[in-house]
C-alpha positions as CSV (number, residue, x, y, z in Angstrom):
1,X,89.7,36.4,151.8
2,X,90.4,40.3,151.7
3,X,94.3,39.7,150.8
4,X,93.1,37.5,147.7
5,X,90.5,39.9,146.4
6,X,93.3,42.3,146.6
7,X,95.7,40.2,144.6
8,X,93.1,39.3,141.7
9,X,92.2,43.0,141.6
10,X,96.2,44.1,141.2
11,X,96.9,41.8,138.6
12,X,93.4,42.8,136.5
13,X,94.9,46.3,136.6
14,X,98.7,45.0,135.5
15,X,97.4,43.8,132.9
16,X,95.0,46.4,131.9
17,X,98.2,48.8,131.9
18,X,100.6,46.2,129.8
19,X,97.7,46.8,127.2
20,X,97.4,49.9,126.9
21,X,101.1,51.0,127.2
22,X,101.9,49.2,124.0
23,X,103.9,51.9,122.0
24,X,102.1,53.7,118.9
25,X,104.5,52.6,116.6
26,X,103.9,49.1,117.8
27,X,99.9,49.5,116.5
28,X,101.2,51.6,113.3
29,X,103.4,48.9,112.1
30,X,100.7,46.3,112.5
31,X,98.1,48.8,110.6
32,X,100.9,49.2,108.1
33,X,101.6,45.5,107.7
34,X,98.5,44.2,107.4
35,X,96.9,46.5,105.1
36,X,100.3,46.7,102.9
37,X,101.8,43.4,103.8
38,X,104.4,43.6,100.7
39,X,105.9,46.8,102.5
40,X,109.8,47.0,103.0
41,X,111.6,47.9,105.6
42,X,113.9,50.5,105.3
43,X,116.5,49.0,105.7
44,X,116.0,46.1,103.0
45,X,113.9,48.3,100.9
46,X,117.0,49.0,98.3
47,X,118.4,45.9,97.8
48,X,115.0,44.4,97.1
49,X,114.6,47.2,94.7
50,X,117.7,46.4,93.5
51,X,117.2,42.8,92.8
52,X,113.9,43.8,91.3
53,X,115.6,46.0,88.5
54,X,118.0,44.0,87.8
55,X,114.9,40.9,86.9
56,X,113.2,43.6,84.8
57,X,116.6,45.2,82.8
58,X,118.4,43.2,80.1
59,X,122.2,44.4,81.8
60,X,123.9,44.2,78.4
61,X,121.5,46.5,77.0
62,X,121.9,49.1,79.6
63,X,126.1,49.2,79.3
64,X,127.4,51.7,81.1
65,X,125.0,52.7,84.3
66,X,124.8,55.7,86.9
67,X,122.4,56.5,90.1
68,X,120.9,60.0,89.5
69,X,119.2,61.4,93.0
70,X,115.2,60.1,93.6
71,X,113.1,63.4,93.8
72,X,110.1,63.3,96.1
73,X,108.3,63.2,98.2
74,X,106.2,66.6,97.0
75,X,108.4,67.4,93.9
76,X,111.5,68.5,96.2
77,X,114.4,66.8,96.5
78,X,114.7,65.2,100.1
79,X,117.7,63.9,102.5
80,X,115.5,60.1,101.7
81,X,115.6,60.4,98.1
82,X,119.4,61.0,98.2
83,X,120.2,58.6,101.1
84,X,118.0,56.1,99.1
85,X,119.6,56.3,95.6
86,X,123.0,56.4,97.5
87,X,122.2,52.8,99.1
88,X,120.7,51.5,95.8
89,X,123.5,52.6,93.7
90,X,125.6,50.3,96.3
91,X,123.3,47.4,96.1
92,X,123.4,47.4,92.0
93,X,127.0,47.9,91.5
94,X,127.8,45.5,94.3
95,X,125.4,42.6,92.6
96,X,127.9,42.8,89.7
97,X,125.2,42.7,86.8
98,X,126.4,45.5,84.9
99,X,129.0,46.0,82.4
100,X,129.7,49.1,84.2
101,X,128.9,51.1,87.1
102,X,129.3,55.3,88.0
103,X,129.8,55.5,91.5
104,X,127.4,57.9,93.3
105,X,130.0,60.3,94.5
106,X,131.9,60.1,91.0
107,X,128.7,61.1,89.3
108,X,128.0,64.2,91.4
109,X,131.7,65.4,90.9
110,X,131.1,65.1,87.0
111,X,127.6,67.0,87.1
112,X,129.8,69.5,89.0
113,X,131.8,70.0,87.2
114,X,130.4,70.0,84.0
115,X,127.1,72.6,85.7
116,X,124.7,72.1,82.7
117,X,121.5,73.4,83.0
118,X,119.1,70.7,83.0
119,X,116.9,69.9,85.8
120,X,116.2,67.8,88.2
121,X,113.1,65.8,86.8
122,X,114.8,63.2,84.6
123,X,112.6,62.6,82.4
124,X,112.9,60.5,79.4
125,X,113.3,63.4,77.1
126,X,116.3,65.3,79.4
127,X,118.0,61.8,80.0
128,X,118.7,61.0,76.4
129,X,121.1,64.6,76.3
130,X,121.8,64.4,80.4
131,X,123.3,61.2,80.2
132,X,125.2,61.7,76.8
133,X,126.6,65.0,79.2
134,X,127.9,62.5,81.6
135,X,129.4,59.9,79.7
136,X,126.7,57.1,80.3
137,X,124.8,54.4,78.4
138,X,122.1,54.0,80.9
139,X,121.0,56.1,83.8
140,X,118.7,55.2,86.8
141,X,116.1,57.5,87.9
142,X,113.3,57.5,90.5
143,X,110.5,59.2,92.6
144,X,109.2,58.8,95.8
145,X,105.4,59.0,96.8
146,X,104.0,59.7,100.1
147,X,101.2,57.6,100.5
148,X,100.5,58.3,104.1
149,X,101.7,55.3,105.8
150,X,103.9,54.1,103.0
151,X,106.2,55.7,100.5
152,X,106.3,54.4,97.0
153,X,109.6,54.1,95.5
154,X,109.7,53.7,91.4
155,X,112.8,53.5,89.7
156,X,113.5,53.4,86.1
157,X,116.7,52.5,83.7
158,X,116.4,54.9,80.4
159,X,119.3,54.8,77.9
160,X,121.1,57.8,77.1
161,X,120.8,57.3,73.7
162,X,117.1,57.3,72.7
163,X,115.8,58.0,75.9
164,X,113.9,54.1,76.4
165,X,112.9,52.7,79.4
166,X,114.4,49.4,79.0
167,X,113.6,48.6,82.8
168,X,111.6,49.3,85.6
169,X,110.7,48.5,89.1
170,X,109.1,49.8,92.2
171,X,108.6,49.3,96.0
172,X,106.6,49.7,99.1
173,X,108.3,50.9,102.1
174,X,107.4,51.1,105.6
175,X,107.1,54.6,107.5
176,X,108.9,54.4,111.3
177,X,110.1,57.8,112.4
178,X,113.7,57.7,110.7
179,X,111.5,57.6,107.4
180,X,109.6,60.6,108.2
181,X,112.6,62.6,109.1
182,X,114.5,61.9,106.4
183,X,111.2,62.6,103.5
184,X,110.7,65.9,105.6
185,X,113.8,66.9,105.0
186,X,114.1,69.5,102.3
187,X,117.5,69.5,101.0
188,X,118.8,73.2,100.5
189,X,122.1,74.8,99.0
190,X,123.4,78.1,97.5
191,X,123.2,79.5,94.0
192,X,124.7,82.2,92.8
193,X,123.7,84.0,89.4
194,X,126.3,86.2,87.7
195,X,125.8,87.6,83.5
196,X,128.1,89.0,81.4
197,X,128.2,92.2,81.0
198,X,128.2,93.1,84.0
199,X,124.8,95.2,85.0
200,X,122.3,96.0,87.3
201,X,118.6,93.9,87.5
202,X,116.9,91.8,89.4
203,X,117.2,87.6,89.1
204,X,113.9,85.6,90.5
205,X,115.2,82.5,91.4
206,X,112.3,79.8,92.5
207,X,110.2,81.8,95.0
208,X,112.9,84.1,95.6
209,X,114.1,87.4,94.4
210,X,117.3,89.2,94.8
211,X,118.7,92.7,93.1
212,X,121.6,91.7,90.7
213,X,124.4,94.4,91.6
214,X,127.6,94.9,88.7
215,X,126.2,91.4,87.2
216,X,125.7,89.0,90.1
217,X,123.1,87.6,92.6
218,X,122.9,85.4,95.4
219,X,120.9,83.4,97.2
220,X,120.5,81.2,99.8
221,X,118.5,78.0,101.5
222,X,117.5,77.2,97.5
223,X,115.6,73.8,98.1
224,X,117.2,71.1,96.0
225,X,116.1,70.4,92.9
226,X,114.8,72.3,89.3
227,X,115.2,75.8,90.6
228,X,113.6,78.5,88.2
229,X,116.1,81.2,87.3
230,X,114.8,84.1,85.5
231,X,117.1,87.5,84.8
232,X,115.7,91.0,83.7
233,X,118.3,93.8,83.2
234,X,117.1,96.8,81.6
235,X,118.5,96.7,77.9
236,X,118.7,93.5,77.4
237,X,116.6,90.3,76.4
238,X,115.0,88.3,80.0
239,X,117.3,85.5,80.5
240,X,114.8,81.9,81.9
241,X,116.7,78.5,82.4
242,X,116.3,75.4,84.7
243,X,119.4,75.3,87.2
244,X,120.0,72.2,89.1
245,X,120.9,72.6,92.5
246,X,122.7,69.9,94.5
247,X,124.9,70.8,96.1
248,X,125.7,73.2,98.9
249,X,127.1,76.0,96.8
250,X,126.0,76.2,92.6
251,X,127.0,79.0,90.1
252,X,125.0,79.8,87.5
253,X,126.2,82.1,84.8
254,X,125.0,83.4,81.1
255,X,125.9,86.1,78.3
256,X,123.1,88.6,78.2
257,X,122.2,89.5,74.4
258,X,121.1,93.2,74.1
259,X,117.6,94.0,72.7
260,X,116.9,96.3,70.0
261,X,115.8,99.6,70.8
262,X,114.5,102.6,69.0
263,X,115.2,105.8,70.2
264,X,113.4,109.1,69.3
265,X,115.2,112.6,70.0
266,X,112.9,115.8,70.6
267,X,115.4,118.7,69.7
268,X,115.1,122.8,70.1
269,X,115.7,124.5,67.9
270,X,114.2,122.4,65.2
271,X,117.2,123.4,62.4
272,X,120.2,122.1,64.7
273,X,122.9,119.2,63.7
274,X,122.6,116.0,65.4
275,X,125.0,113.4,65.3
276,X,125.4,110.2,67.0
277,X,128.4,108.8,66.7
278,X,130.0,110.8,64.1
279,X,126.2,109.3,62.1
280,X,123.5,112.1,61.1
281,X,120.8,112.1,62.9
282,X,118.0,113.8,60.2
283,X,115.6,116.2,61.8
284,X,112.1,117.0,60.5
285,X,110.9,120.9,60.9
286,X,109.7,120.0,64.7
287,X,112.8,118.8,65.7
288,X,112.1,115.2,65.6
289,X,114.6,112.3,65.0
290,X,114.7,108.4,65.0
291,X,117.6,105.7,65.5
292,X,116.4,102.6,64.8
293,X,118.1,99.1,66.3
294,X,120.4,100.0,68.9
295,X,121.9,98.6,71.8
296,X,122.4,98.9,75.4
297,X,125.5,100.8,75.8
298,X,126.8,103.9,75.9
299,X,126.6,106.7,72.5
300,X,127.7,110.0,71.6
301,X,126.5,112.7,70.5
302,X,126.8,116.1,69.4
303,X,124.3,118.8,68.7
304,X,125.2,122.3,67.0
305,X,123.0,125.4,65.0
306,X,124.0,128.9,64.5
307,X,123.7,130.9,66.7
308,X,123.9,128.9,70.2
309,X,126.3,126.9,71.8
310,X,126.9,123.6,71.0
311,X,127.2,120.5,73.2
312,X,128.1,116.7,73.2
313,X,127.2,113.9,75.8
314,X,126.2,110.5,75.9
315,X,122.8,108.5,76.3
316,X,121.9,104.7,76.5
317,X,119.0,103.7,74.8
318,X,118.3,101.1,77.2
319,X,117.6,103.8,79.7
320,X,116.2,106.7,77.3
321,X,114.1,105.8,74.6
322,X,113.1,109.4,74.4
323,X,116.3,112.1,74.3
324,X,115.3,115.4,74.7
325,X,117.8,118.2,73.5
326,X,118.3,121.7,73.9
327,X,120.8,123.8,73.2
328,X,121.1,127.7,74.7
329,X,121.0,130.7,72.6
330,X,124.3,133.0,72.3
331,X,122.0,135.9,72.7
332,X,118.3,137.5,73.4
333,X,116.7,136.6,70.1
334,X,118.2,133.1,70.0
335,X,116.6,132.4,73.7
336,X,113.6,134.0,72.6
337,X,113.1,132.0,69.3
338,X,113.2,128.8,71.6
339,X,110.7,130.4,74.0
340,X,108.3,130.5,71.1
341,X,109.2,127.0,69.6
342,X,108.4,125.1,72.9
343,X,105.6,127.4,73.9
344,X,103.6,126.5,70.7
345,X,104.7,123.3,70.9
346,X,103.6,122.7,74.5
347,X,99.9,124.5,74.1
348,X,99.5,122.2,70.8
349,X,99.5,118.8,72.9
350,X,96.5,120.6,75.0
351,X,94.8,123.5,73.4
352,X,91.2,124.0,74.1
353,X,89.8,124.8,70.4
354,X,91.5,125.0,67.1
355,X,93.8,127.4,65.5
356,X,95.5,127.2,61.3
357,X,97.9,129.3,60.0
358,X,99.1,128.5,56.6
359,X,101.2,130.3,53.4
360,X,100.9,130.1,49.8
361,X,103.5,127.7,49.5
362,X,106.8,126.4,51.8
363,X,109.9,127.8,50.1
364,X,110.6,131.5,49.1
365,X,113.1,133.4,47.5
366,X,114.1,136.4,48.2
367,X,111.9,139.3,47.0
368,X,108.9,136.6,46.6
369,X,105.4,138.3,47.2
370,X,103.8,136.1,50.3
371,X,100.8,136.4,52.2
372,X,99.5,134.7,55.5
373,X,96.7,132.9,56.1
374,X,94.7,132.4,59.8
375,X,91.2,130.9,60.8
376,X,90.5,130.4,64.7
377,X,87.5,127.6,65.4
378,X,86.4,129.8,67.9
379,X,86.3,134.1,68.7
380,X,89.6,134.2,70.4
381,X,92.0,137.1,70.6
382,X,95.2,136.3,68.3
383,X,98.8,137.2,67.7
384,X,100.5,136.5,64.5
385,X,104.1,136.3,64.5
386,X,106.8,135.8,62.0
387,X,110.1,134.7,63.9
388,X,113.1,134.0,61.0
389,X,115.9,132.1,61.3
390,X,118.2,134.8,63.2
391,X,115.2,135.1,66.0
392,X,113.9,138.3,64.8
393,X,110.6,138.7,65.3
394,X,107.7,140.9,63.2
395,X,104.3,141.0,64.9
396,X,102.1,140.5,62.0
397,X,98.5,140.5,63.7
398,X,97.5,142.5,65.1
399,X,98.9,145.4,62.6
400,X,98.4,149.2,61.5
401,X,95.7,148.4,59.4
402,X,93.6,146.4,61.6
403,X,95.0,147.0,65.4
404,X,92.2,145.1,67.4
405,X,93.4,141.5,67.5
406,X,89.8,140.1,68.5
407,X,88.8,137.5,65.6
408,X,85.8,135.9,64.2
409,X,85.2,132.3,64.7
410,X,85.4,130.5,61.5
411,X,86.9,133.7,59.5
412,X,89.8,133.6,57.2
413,X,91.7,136.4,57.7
414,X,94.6,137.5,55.2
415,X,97.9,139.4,55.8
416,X,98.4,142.0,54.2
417,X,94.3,141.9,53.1
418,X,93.5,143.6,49.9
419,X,92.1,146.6,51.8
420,X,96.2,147.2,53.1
421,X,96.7,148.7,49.2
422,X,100.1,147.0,49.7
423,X,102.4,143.9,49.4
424,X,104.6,141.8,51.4
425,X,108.3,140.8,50.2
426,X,110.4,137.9,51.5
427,X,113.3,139.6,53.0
428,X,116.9,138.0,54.8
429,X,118.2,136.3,56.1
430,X,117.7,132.9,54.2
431,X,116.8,130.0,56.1
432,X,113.8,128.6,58.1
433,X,111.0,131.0,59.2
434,X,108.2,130.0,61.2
435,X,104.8,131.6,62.0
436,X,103.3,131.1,65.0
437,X,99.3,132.2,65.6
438,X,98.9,132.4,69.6
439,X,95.7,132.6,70.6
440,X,93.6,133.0,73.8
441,X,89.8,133.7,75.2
442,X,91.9,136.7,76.8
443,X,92.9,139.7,75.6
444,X,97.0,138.9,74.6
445,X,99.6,141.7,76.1
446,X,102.5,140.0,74.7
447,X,104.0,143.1,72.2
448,X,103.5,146.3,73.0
449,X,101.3,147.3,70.1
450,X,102.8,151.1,69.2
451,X,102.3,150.6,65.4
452,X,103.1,155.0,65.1
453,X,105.1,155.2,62.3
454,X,105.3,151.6,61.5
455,X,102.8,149.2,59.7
456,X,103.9,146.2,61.7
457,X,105.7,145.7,65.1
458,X,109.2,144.4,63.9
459,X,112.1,143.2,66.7
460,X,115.5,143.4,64.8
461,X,119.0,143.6,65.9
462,X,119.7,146.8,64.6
463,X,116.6,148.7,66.8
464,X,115.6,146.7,69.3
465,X,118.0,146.1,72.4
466,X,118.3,142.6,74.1
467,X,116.2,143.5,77.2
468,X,112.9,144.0,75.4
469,X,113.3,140.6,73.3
470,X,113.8,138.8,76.8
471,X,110.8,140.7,78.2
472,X,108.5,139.5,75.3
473,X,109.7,136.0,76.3
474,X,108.9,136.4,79.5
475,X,105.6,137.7,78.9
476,X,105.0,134.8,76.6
477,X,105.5,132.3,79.5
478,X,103.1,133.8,81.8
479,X,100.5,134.1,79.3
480,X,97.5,131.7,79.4
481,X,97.3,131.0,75.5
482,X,94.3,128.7,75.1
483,X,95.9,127.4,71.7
484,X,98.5,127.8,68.9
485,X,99.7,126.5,65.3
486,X,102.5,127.4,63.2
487,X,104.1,127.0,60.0
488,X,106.9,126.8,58.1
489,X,108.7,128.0,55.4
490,X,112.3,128.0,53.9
491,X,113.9,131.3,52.5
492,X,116.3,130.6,50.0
C-alpha cells in the first residue's frame, strides 16, 4: 500500500516538472503565433516577401531592378536589414520575373565606387537621382519595425525615373533569438573626411567630433547608415552633406570655397603708406583702413612714412580681421609723436568727461594766421600741444601769458587770446599737424613749464636734445590723463 502511494506521488511530481520545464521560447512562439498567426519565420520570411512583390509589381514596368540595404530597426542600419535584403535579392532574381536583375554584391561595388553623397533613407525623392547614379530602372527599398515580438518588414519597388512606387509589399516575421541578434546589431565602418585645401578645423561627423589636421579627419565605429558630416575651418564657408556609410572603410572628400572677409588695419603713425599687395591701402587721419572681400590665404604688405623704418609681412584675413601696424621712429621725436598718437587715442575709448579742441579751419599755408580753440565739460587741468609732422612739439597751454593750466568747466579758451597783443603764424615743415588737449582732475607734470624768455615751450631739433623728448614720452605714459581730443590740420 506504502510502495504504491509512493509511485502515484513520483509520477504527480514528473509530471509537474515536464510542465514547467517547457523552454521560454516554446511559450513565446505560441504567444507569438496565436496573437500574429500570419507571422513568418525567418527563414521563409523573404521568399514570401518575395512572391508577394512580385503579385503587387507589373515586372515589365520595373526593367532593370537592384536590392538597396533595409534600414531599421530604430533608423540604423542593422546586420538583419542587410542579411535580409541579401536573401530577398536572391529570392527575386532567382524567381526569374524581371527583365533584369543587379546582384547585391555588384550593387555595393558600384555605390563604391561611384561614393555619392546621398543617404541611406531611400526615399522616393533620393531614388529617382540614386538609381539614375547606378544605372537602374527600378530599385527595391525597405524598413524594418520592431514591434516587440514581431518585426515588420515593408518593401517597396520605385522607379528611377520619376521616383513611383509601382509596387509594394510587407511581412510579419517571427522573433527567436537569431532575430534579435541580428536587429541588435548595429552595423559600423570607418569614414574618413579630407578637403581641399588642405587646413586645420574640426569635422562633426554624426555624434562624433574629430580635429581635422593639414585637411583630413578620421573616424571610427560610424554606425551604418546617413551619417551627418559637417566641416568648419576658419576662412572658409561650413561644409554639411549626407555620407553614406556601408562599408568598413568610406572617404569622404569636398573643395572648401573661401568666405569673404573684410579686414580693417589700425596703423601708427596715421600719415604712413600701406600697401597690400602692391594695392593702396587709403588711410583716414586716425590711421584707419578697410579691404573689402578677401580670402583666406596669405597677403602682403608693406608699410612706410618718413621718418621711421619701414616694414613688410604677411596676414590672413581668415585669422585677423583687425591688423594692427606700427612702425618705429628713426629717432626721439618720431617715437615720441607715436607716444602721443596712441595715448590720445587709447584715453578717447575711455575718458571720464569730455574734452574739444578745434581750429578755424583744416588746411594752412604757410604764414596763415591760426588760432586754437579748447572747452573741457568739466574743471580739469589741461595741456595743449601742437606736435607737426617732423615730431616737434610746442606746448601751447599752458603758456607765458596764462601759466596756470587749471580750466573752467564749460569755458572756451582761445590761443593766442586777444589779451596776448599778438598773432600766431603757420610755420614748417608742411604736412599733417595735430593738437592734442590732455587733460586730467590732477595737476599735469608732463613739460617742464620754464616759459623765461620764451612765450611758449617749443621742442625742436635744433635746441632740444633727444633725451628730454624721450623723457616727456615717458612722463606721458605714467600720467593718469582722465581724457583727451585732438585735431588735425594739413600745412601746405
Amino acid at each position: 500500500m506504502k510502495s504504491s502511494n509512493i509511485g502515484t506521488f513520483f509520477l504527480i511530481i514528473s509530471l509537474l516538472s515536464f510542465i514547467s520545464c517547457s523552454t521560454p521560447t516554446s511559450q513565446k512562439n505560441i504567444q507569438i503565433s496565436s496573437k500574429y498567426p500570419q507571422a513568418a519565420s525567418f527563414i521563409n520570411a523573404p521568399e514570401k516577401l518575395a512572391r508577394k512583390l512580385i503579385a503587387s509589381t507589373r515586372a515589365q514596368e520595373a526593367g532593370r531592378v537592384g536590392v538597396l540595404g533595409f534600414q531599421g530597426p530604430n533608423e540604423k542600419v542593422s546586420k538583419f536589414g542587410e542579411y535580409f535584403a541579401d536573401k530577398l535579392s536572391g529570392a527575386l532574381y532567382k524567381s526569374g520575373k524581371f527583365k533584369a536583375f543587379v546582384e547585391r554584391r555588384q550593387l555595393r561595388q558600384i555605390q563604391i565606387a561611384h561614393n555619392k553623397e546621398f543617404g541611406i533613407r531611400y526615399d522616393q525623392k533620393t531614388v529617382e537621382e540614386f538609381g539614375q547614379t547606378l544605372g537602374t530602372d527600378s530599385l527595391i527599398v525597405g524598413s524594418v519595425r520592431d514591434l516587440g515580438q514581431i518585426l515588420d518588414v515593408t518593401a517597396k519597388v520605385v522607379t528611377s525615373a520619376e521616383g513611383k512606387i509601382i509596387g509594394q509589399a510587407g511581412i510579419l516575421i517571427k522573433k527567436n533569438s537569431e532575430v534579435e541578434n541580428l536587429a541588435n546589431k548595429v552595423m559600423r565602418g570607418g569614414l574618413t573626411v579630407s578637403v581641399s585645401p588642405p587646413v586645420d578645423g574640426t569635422v562633426l561627423a554624426g555624434s562624433q567630433k574629430s580635429r581635422m589636421q593639414d585637411g583630413a579627419a578620421s573616424f571610427h565605429n560610424v554606425p551604418y547608415g546617413d551619417c551627418f558630416v559637417r566641416i568648419q575651418a576658419k576662412g572658409f564657408k561650413p561644409v554639411q552633406r549626407h555620407v553614406s556609410v556601408r562599408k568598413d572603410s568610406v572617404s569622404f572628400h569636398t573643395q572648401l570655397k573661401s568666405e569673404k572677409h573684410n579686414v580693417s588695419f589700425q596703423v601708427i603713425p596715421p600719415e604712413a603708406n600701406l600697401y597690400v599687395e602692391g594695392e593702396e591701402v587709403n588711410l583716414d587721419k586716425q590711421g584707419y583702413g578697410h579691404k573689402k572681400g578677401l580670402v583666406s590665404k596669405k597677403y602682403s604688405y608693406s608699410l612706410s612714412a618718413e621718418g621711421y623704418d619701414s616694414k613688410t609681412g604677411t596676414f590672413n584675413p581668415a585669422q585677423n580681421q583687425i591688423v594692427n601696424l606700427e612702425l618705429s621712429g628713426k629717432d626721439a621725436y618720431y617715437s615720441t609723436k607715436n607716444d602721443f598718437f596712441q595715448q590720445v587715442r587709447k584715453i578717447k575709448e575711455n575718458r571720464d568727461f569730455e574734452v574739444k579742441v578745434w581750429t578755424n579751419k583744416q588746411r594752412y599755408s604757410l604764414g596763415d594766421k591760426i588760432r586754437f580753440h579748447f572747452r573741457a565739460e568739466k574743471e580739469c587741468y589741461l595741456n595743449l600741444v601742437n606736435v607737426n609732422s617732423q615730431g616737434e612739439m610746442t606746448l601751447l597751454f599752458p603758456n607765458r601769458y596764462h601759466e596756470d593750466n587749471f580750466v573752467q568747466a564749460g569755458k572756451t579758451y582761445t590761443i593766442p587770446a586777444k589779451s596776448y597783443d599778438f598773432s600766431l603764424e603757420v610755420q614748417p615743415p608742411r604736412g599733417t599737424d595735430r593738437i592734442y588737449a590732455l587733460a586730467s582732475s590732477n595737476p599735469l607734470n608732463i613739460f617742464d613749464t620754464d616759459f623765461s624768455g620764451q612765450s611758449f615751450v617749443s621742442l625742436d631739433r635744433g635746441r632740444s636734445e633727444s633725451s628730454k623728448i624721450r623723457g616727456i614720452g615717458v612722463k606721458l605714459k605714467q600720467t593718469n590723463l582722465h581724457s583727451a581730443a585732438q585735431c588735425v590740420i594739413e600745412v601746405r
